[in-house]
C-alpha positions in Angstrom: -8.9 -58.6 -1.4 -6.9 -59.5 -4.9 -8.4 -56.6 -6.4 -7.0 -54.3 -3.2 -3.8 -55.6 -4.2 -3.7 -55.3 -7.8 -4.8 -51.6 -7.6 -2.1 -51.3 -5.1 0.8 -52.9 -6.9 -0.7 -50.3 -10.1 -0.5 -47.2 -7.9 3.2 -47.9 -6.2 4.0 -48.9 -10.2 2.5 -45.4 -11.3 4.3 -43.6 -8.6 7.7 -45.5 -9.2 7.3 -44.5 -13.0 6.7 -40.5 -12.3 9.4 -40.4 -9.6 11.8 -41.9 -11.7 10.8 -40.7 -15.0 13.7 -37.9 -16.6 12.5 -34.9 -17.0 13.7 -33.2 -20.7 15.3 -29.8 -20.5 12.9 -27.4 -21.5 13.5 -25.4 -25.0 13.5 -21.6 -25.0 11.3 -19.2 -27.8 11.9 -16.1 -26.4 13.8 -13.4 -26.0 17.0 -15.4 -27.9 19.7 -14.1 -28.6 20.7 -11.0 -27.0 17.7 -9.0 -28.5 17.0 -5.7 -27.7 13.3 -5.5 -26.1 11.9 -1.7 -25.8 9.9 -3.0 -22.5 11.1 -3.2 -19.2 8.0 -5.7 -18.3 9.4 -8.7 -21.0 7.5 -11.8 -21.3 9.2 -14.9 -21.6 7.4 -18.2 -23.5 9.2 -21.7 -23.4 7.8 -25.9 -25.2 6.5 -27.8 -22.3 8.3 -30.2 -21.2 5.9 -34.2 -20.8 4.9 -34.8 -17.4 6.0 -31.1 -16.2 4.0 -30.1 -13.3 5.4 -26.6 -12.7 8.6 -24.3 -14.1 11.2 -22.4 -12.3 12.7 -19.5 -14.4 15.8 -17.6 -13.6 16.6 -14.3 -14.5 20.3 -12.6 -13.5 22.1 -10.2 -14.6 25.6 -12.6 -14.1 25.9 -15.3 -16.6 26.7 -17.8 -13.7 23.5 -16.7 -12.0 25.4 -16.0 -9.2 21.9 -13.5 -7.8 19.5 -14.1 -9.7 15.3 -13.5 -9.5 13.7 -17.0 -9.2 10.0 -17.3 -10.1 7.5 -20.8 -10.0 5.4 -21.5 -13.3 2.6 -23.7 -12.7 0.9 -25.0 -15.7 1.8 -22.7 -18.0 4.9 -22.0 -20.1 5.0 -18.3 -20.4 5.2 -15.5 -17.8 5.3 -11.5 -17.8 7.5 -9.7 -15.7 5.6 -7.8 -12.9 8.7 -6.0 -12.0 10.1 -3.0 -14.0 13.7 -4.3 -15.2 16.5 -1.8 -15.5 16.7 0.2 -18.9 19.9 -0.3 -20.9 20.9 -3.3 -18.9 21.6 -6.9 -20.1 20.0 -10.2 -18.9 20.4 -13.9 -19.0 17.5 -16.3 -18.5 16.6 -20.2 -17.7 14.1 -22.4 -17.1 13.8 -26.1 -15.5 11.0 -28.2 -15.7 9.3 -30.1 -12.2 7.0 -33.1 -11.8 4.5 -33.6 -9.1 7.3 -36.4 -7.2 9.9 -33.4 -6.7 11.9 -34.5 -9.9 13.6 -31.7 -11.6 15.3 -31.1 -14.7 18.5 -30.2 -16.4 18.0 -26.3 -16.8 17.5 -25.2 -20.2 20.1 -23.5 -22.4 21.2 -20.1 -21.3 19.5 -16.9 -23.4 20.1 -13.1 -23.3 18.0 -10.0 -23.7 19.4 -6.7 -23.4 16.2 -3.9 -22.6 16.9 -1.0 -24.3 17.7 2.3 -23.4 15.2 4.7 -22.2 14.4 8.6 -22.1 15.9 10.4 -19.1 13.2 12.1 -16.7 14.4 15.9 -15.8 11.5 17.4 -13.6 9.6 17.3 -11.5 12.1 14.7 -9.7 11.1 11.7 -7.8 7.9 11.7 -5.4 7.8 15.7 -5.5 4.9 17.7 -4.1 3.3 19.5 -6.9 -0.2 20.6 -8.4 1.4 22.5 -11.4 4.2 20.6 -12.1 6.8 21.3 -15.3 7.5 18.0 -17.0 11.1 17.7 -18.9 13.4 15.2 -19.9 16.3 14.6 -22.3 16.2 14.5 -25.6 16.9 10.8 -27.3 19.1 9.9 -30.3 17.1 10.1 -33.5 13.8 10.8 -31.5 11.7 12.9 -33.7 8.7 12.7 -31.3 7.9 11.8 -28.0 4.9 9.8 -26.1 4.0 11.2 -22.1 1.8 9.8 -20.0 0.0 10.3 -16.8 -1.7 7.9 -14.7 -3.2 7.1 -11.4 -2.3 4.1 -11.9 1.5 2.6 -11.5 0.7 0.1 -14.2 -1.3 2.6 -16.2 -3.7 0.7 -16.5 -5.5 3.7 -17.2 -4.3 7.2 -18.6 -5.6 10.7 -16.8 -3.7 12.3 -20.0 -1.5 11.5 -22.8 -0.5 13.1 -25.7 2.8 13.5 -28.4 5.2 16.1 -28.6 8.1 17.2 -30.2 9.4 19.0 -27.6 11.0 17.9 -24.5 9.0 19.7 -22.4 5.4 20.1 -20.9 4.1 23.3 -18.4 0.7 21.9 -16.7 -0.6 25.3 -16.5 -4.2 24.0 -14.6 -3.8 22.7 -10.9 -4.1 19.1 -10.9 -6.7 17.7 -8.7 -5.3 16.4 -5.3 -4.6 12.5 -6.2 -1.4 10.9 -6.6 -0.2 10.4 -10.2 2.8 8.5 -12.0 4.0 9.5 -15.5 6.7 8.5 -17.9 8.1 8.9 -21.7 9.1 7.1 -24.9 11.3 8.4 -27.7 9.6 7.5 -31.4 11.1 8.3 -34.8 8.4 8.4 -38.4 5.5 7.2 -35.7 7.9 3.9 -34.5 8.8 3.8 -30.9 12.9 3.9 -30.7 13.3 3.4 -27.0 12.1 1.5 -23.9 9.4 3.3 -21.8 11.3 5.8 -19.1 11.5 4.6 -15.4 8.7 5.5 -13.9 8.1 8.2 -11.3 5.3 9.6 -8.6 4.2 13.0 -8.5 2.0 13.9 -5.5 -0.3 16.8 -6.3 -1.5 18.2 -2.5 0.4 19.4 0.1 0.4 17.6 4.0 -1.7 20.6 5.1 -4.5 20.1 2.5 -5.3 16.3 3.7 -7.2 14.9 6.6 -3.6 13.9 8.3 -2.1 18.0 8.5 1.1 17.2 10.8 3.5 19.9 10.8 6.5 21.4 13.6 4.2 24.3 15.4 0.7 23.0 14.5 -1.1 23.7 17.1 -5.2 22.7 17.9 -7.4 24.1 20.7 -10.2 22.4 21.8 -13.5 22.9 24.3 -13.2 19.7 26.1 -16.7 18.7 27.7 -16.9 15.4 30.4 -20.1 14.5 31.5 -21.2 12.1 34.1 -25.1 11.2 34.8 -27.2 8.6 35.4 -30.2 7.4 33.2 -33.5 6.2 34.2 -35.2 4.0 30.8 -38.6 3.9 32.6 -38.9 7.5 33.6 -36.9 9.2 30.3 -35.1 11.3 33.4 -31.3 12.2 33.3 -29.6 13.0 36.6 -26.5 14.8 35.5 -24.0 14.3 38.4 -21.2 15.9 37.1 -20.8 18.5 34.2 -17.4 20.3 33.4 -16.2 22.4 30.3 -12.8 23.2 30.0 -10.3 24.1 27.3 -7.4 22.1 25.9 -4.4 23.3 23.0 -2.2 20.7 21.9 1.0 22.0 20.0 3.3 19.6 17.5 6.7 20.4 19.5 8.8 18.0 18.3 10.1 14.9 16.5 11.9 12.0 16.9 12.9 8.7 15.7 12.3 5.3 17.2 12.9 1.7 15.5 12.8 3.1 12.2 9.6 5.1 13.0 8.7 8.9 12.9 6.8 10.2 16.0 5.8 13.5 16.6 5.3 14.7 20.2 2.1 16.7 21.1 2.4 19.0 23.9 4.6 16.9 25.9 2.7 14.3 27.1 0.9 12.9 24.0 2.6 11.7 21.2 1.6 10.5 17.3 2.9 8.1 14.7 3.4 11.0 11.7 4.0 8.2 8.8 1.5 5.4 9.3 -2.1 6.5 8.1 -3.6 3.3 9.3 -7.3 2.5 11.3 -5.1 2.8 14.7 -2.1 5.0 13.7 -3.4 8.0 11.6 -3.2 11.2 13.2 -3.5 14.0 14.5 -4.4 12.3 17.3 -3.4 8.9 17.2 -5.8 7.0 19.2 -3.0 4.4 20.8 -2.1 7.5 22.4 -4.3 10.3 22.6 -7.5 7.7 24.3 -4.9 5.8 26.6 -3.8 9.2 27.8 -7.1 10.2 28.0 -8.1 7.4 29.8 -5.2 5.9 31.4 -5.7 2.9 34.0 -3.4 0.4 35.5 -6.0 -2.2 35.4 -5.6 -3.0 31.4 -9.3 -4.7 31.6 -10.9 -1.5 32.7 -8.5 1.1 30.7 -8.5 1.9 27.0 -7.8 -1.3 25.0 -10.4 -1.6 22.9 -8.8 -0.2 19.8 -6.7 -2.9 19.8 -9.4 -5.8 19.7 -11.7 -4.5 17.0 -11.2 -2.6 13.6 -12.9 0.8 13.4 -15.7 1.6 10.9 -14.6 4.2 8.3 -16.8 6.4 7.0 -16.0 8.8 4.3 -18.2 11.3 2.5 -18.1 14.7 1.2 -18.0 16.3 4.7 -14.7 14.5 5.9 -14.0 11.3 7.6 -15.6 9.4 10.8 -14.5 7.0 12.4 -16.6 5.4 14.4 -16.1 2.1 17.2 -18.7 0.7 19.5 -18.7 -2.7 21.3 -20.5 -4.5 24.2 -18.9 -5.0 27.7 -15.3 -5.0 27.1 -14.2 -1.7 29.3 -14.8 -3.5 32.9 -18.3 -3.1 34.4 -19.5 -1.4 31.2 -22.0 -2.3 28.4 -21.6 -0.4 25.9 -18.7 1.8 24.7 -18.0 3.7 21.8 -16.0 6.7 20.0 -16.5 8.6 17.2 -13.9 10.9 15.4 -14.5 13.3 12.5 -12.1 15.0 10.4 -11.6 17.6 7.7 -9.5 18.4 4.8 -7.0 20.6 5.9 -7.7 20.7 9.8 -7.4 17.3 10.6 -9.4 16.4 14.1 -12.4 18.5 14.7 -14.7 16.8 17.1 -13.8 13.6 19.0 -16.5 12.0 21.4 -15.8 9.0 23.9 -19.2 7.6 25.3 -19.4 4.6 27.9 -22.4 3.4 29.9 -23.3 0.2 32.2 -25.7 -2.0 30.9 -29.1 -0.3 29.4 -31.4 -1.7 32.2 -34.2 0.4 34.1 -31.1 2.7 35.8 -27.7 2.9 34.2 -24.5 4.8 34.5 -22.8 6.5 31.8 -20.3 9.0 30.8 -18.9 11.2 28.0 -16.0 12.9 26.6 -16.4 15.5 24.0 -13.4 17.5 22.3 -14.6 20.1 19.5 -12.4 22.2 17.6 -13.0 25.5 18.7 
């Protein structure tokens, strides 16, 4: 029991002494000064401060701090910026130290940086559509050369093509494979970079019409729509087909509209399709929230189309286009088994869709199916 105690009275003595203890200001190394930095993506190193559990920096462009960009440190006392800062632009910077109790200290001094100024990009502009695109941009003060890049990667991380020139200028004469690419440029004078990387901007090489996703004003899609209904024996291998009908089916893209920030495109009046959302559930062209609920609309929600919105889909992609395929037990009322699949191509979008339900696989079942093909 006296040993209880002591350790007690040691903890509540170790916890007064951290709770209380003043935290020192911690000392900036860099950037000091006001010096010019030729990267957007800074990093910023500070001493530790004793007993500092974690760091808050701030970074404004207001002295007074008045908006600033406030980031946690923990354990560490340096940090990269993740964000591209804006070329040409000054900064000020801080950082206060933290213990484990919630004690904080007196910010640091106050340090500036100013990121220097970069090339500006000419063409292609912003997030254009291109597979031969003509790169320009301006030409620097005292630039004697410049450095391109291209990436597929926003951090380029990795380079699909760089080289120097002492132009301002670049024709891409080849097509450029269907991806999506980001490049950017540096002025350098006698082999020494002179400015800040440019901002950085997307180029898209394929067009809507080339992907798996094709939605356009006055696409249109005709299909042979078969529905089946039989019943299976398992014991006897025989299929009773009660009902059998083929028909065809065109859906047009009519229109478009707007909703909650949202671009829908409306199919042949009835069916509609979210255009800008390539998700499991929302990826044209048909979207199956409502292409299968129109297909199979019910008013009792336990026997209707819902199971898209219970389970993910499988995606499969390969060389020949993309499936996706869903299956699940007993969830679309008295059934056992229920399934779709949906293939696509490049360029054409939905070619086959098939919608497959059945009771429970005993000695005699039900079961029906939906088949769309692209004729």
């Amino acid at each position: 029991m006296k040993r209880n105690l002591i350790s007690m009275m040691l903890l509540t003595a170790s916890l007064t002494f951290f709770s209380c203890v003043r935290l020192d200001s911690p000392e900036l190394i860099t950037p000091l000064g006001g010096e010019v930095l030729l990267t957007a993506t800074p990093e910023f190193i500070w001493h530790g401060v004793p007993y500092a559990r974690f760091y808050s920096t701030q970074l404004s462009r207001n002295a007074d701090f008045s908006e600033s960009l406030d980031t946690l440190i923990f354990d560490d006392t340096t940090f990269v910026m993740a964000d591209t800062l804006l070329l040409g632009q000054t900064y000020y910077w801080r950082v206060s130290a933290h213990n484990a109790q919630g004690t904080e200290s007196d910010p640091s001094g106050v340090e500036s940086f100013k990121v220097k100024e970069g090339v500006d990009l000419n063409t292609p502009p912003a997030s254009d559509s291109t597979a031969r695109p003509s790169f320009s941009w301006s030409s620097f003060p005292q630039a004697s050369s410049y450095s391109f890049e291209l990436s597929l990667y926003a951090d380029f991380r990795e380079t699909y093509f760089d080289s120097s020139f002492s132009t301002t200028s670049l024709d891409w004469s080849d097509s450029l494979p269907p991806a999506t690419y980001y490049w950017r440029v540096r002025a350098f004078d006698s082999g020494e970079p002179i400015s800040s990387w440019s901002v950085v901007r997307r180029l898209v090489t394929y067009r809507l019409i080339d992907t798996y996703f094709p939605l356009y004003l006055g696409r249109e899609q005709t299909f042979e729509w078969t529905h089946i209904v039989a019943d299976s024996n398992t014991t006897t291998e025989v299929v009773d087909t009660v009902d059998i009908d083929v028909y065809e089916v065109t859906f047009r893209v009519k229109d478009t509209f707007w909703e909650k920030n949202r671009l829908y495109w409306v199919i042949s009046d009835t069916l509609w399709d979210v255009g800008d959302t390539f998700s499991i559930t929302h990826d044209s062209i048909f979207s199956l929230v409502y292409y299968m609920g129109a297909l199979f609309p019910s008013d009792d929600e336990a026997s209707g189309f819902e199971s898209w919105r219970r389970l993910p889909f499988e995606i499969i992609n390969d060389s020949s286009g993309l499936i996706h395929t869903w299956k699940n037990h007993g969830t679309r009322g008295a059934s056992g088994y229920d399934s779709i699949g949906i293939l696509r191509l490049p360029g054409q979008g939905v070619v086959r869709m098939v919608h497959f339900t059945s009771d429970v696989p005993i000695e005699s079942f039900n079961w029906t199916l939906d088949s769309l093909e692209l004729k």
